[in-house]
C-alpha positions in Angstrom: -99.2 34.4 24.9 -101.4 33.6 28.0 -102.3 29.6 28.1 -103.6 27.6 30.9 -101.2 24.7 32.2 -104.1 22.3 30.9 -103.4 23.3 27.6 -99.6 23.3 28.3 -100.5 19.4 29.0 -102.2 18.9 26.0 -99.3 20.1 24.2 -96.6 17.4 25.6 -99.3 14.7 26.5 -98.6 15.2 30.5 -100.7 14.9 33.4 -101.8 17.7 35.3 -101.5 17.7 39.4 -103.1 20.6 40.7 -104.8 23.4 39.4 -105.0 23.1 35.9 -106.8 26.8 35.3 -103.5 28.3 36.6 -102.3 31.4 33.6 -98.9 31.0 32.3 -97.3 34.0 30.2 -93.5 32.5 29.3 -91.8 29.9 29.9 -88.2 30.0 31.5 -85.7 28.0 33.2 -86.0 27.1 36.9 -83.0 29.9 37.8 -84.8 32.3 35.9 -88.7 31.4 36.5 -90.8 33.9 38.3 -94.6 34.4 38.9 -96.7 34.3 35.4 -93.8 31.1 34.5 -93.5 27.7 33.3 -90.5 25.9 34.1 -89.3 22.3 34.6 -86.6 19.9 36.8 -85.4 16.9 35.1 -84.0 15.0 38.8 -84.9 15.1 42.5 -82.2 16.8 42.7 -84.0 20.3 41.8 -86.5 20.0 43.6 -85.8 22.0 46.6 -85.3 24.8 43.9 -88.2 23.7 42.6 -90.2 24.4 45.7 -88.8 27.7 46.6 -89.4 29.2 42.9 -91.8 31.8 42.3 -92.9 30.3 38.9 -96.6 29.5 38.7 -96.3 26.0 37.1 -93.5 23.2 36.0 -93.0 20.4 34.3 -91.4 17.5 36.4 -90.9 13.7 36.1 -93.7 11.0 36.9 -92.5 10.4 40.1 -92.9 13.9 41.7 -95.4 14.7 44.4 -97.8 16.8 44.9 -96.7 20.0 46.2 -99.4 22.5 46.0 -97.8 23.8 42.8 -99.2 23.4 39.7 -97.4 20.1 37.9 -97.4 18.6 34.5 -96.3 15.3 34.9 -93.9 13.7 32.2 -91.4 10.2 31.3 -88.9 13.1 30.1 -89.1 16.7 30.7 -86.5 18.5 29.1 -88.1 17.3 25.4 -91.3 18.6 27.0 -90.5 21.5 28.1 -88.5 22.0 25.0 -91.9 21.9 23.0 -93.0 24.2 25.4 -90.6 26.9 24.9 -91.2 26.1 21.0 -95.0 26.7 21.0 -94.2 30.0 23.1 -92.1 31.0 20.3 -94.4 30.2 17.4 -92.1 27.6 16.4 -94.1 24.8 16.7 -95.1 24.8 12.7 -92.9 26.0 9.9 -95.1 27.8 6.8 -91.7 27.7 4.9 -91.3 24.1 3.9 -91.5 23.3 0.5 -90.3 27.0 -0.6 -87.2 27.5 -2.9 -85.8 31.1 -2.9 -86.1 33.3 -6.2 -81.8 33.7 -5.7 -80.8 30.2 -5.3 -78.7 28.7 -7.7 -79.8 24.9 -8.7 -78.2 23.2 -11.8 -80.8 21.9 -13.9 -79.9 18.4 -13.1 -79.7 18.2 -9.6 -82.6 16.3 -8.2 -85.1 17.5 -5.3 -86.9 15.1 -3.4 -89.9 16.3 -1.5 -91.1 19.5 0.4 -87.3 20.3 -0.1 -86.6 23.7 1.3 -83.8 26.2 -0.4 -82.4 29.4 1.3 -81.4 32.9 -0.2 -78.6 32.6 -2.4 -77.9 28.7 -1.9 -76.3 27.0 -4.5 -77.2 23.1 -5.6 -74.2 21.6 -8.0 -74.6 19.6 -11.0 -76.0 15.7 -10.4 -76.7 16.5 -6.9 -79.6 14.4 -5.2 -81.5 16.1 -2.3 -83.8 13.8 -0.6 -87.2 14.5 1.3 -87.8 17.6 3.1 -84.0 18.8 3.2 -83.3 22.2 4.8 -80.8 24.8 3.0 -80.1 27.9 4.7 -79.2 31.5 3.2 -75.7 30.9 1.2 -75.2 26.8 1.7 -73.1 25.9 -1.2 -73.7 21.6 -2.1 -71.2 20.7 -4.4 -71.9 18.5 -7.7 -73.0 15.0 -7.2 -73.5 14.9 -3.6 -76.1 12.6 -2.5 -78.1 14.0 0.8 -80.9 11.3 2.6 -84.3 12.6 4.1 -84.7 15.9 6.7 -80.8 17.1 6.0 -80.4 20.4 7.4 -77.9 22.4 6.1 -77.4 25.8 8.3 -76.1 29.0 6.8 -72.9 28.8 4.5 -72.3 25.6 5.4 -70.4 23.9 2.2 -70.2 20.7 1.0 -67.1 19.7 -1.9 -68.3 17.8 -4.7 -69.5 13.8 -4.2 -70.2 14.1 0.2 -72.7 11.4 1.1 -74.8 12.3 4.2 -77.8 10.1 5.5 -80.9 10.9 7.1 -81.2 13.5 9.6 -77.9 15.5 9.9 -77.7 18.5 11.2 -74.6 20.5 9.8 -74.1 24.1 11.5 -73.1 27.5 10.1 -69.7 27.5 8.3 -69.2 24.2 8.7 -67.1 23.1 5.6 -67.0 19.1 4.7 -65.0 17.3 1.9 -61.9 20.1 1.5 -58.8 18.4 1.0 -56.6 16.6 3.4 -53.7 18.0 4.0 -51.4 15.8 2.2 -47.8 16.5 0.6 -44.6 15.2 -0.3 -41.3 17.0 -0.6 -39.5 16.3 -4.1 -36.3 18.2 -5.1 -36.6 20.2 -2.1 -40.4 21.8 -2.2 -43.5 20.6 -0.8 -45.8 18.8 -3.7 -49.7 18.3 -3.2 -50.5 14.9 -3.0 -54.2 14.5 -5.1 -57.1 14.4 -2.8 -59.6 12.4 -4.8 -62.0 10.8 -2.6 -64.8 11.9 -0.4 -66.4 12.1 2.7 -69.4 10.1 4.1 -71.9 11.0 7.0 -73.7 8.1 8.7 -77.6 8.8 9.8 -78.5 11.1 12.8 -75.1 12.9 12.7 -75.0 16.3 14.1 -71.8 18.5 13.0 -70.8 22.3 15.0 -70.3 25.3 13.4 -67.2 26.2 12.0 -66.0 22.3 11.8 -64.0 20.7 8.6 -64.3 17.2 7.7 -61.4 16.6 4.9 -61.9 14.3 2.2 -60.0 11.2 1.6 -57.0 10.7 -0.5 -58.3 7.6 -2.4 -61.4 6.2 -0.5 -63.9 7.9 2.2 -63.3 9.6 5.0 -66.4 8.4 7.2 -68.6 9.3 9.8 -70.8 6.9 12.1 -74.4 7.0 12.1 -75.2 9.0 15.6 -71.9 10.7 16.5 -72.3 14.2 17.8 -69.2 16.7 16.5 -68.8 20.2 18.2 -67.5 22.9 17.3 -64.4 23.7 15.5 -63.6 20.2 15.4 -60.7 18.9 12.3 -61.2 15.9 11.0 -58.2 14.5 8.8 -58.5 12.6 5.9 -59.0 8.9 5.8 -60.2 9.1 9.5 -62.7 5.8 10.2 -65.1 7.9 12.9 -67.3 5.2 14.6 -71.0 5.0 15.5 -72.3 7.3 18.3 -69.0 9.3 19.3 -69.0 12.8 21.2 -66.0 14.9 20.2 -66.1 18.1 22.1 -65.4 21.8 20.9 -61.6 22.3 19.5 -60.8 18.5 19.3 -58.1 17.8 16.5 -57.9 14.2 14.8 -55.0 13.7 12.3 -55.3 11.8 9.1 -55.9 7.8 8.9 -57.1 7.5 12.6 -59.7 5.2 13.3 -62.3 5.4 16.4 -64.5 2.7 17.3 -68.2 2.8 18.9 -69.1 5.6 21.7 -65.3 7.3 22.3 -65.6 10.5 24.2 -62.7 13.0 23.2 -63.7 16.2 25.8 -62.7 19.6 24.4 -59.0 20.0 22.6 -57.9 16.7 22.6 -55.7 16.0 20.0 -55.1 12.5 18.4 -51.3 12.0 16.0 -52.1 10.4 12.5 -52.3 6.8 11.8 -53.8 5.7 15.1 -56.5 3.4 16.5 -58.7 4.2 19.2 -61.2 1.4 20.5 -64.7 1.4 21.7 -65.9 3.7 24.6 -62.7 5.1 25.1 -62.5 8.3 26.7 -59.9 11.2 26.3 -60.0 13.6 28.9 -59.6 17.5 27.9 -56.2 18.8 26.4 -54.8 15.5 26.3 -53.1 14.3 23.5 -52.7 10.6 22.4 -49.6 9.6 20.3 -50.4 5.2 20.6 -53.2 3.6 19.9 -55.2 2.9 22.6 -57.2 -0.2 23.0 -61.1 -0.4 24.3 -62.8 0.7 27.3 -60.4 3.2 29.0 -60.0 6.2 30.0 -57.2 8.8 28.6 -55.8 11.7 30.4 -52.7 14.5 29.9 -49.5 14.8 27.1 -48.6 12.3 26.1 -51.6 10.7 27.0 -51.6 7.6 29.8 -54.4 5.9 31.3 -56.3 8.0 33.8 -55.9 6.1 37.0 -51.7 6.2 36.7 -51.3 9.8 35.6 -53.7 11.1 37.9 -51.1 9.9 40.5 -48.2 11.4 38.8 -50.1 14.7 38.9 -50.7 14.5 42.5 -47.1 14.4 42.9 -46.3 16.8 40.5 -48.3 18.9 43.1 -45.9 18.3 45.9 -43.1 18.8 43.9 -41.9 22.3 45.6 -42.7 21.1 48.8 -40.2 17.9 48.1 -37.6 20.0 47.1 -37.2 21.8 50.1 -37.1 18.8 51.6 -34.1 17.6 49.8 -32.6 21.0 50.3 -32.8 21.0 54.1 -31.5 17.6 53.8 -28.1 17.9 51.5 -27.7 21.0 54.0 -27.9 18.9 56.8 -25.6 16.5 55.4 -23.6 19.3 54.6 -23.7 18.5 50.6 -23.3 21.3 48.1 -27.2 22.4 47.3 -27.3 22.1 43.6 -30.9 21.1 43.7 
């Protein structure tokens, strides 16, 4: 594709600073970008970069100056240049909505809203309601009587157990499975006895879930999800977990059964949380931790067992010194002329 960065403008709505007529071929990212090239900064930061690039054109915020390089001025940039890269790709349109594949597998009384859109070999259960313009990929299995809002997207071989509620606008990646059953058991006379996992799981509006993640149903009730949390992943999600509204749980984080979280917690990759706790609002867990008490709102979590950031971060810079100190006490029992048993 060969496009001049005034039609690049017209695309994303910017404003062009210098030579609009200027021929762009691709578009890349500043580390990448070379002659022929779009790229973009998002901060002032990047702009020595910037000016030392060899691309012929970029996208930058309002506030950048002139520099003699082609700009398109824009309030945000990356989603700009994002719709750049799209219209590079042919992306921009997609002549598929509204087409089911010949394979799939829909029960004659599941319900399709709209322009919905059905994969290869997807499978739609009995009393299942898809709402408008839903996306199944190749192979996504929907239980029966599962009840999906407007622009779901399902990506490939993602399942969902019978009776998951999701809301408008999630996003669930590639072998994602939600609604399997919490791991729940008793022991009687000596072996290990399933405890019936009989409710479900609900997903709030604008939730995005990662690849290969598991959500597990409830025993009784819902397990739920908060309109606007992002989940990596690989995530595990117990049963009877409370997720709040807009959390971030990165790649490999682990949450046992019955926890709650309230509104914008942070749990950075492999953080692990022990069953049956509370964790309040904007709390954040630092990577690898581990929490074992509930922990109240607005602070931040670090190490095994977990503690507040600002005291443990002390303890490890003592654990630091710690070879250091004990030569120190050897010298000194030597000195003193006590036996070293340190």
């Amino acid at each position: 594709m060969n496009v001049s960065v005034r039609q690049m403008a017209e695309w994303v709505r910017g404003e062009v600073v210098g030579d609009g007529n200027v021929a762009v071929t691709a578009a890349r990212p500043l580390s990448e970008a070379g002659p022929g090239d779009v790229t973009y900064v998002d901060g002032v930061r990047n702009l020595p970069s910037l000016y030392t690039s060899g691309a012929s054109a970029a996208v930058v915020p309002l506030t950048v100056p002139a520099n003699g390089k082609p700009l398109i001025r824009v309030a945000d940039p990356l989603a700009a240049f994002a719709a750049i890269v799209l219209q590079f790709r042919g992306e921009s349109s997609d002549p598929g909505v509204g087409r089911i594949d010949p394979t799939a597998c829909i029960d004659p009384t599941a319900v399709l809203g709209p322009d919905v859109t059905i994969g290869p070999h997807a499978v739609v259960g009995e009393g299942t309601v898809l709402g408008a313009r839903c996306r199944l990929h190749a192979g996504v299995n929907v239980g029966r009587h599962c009840r999906l809002g407007d622009d779901v997207t399902l990506y490939p071989h993602v399942v969902l157990y019978p009776d998951c509620v999701l809301g408008n606008r999630v996003a669930i990646h590639a072998n994602a499975v939600i609604g399997a059953d919490g791991f729940g058991y008793r022991t009687r006379d000596g072996r290990h006895e399933k405890v019936p996992q009989l409710g479900h799981v609900e997903i709030g509006d604008d939730v995005e879930i990662g690849a290969g993640t598991t959500i597990d149903r409830a025993t009784f009730g819902a397990t739920r999800i908060g309109e606007g949390t992002k989940v990596d992943n690989l995530v595990m999600i117990g049963h009877n977990c409370q997720i709040g509204r807009h959390n971030l749980l990165a790649a490999q984080v682990g949450i046992a059964g019955s926890c709650t979280t309230g509104d914008y917690v942070v749990m950075a990759g492999q953080a692990g949380v022990a069953d049956h706790l509370s964790v309040g609002d904007r709390v954040v867990v630092a990577a690898q931790s581990g929490l074992t008490k509930s922990v109240p709102p607005g602070v931040r979590m670090i190490g095994y067992p977990a503690g507040l950031y600002e005291e443990k971060s002390r303890v490890y810079a003592c654990l630091e010194k710690l070879p250091e100190l004990r030569k120190d006490l050897k010298r000194i029992k030597k000195a003193l002329g006590l036996e070293d048993d340190a």
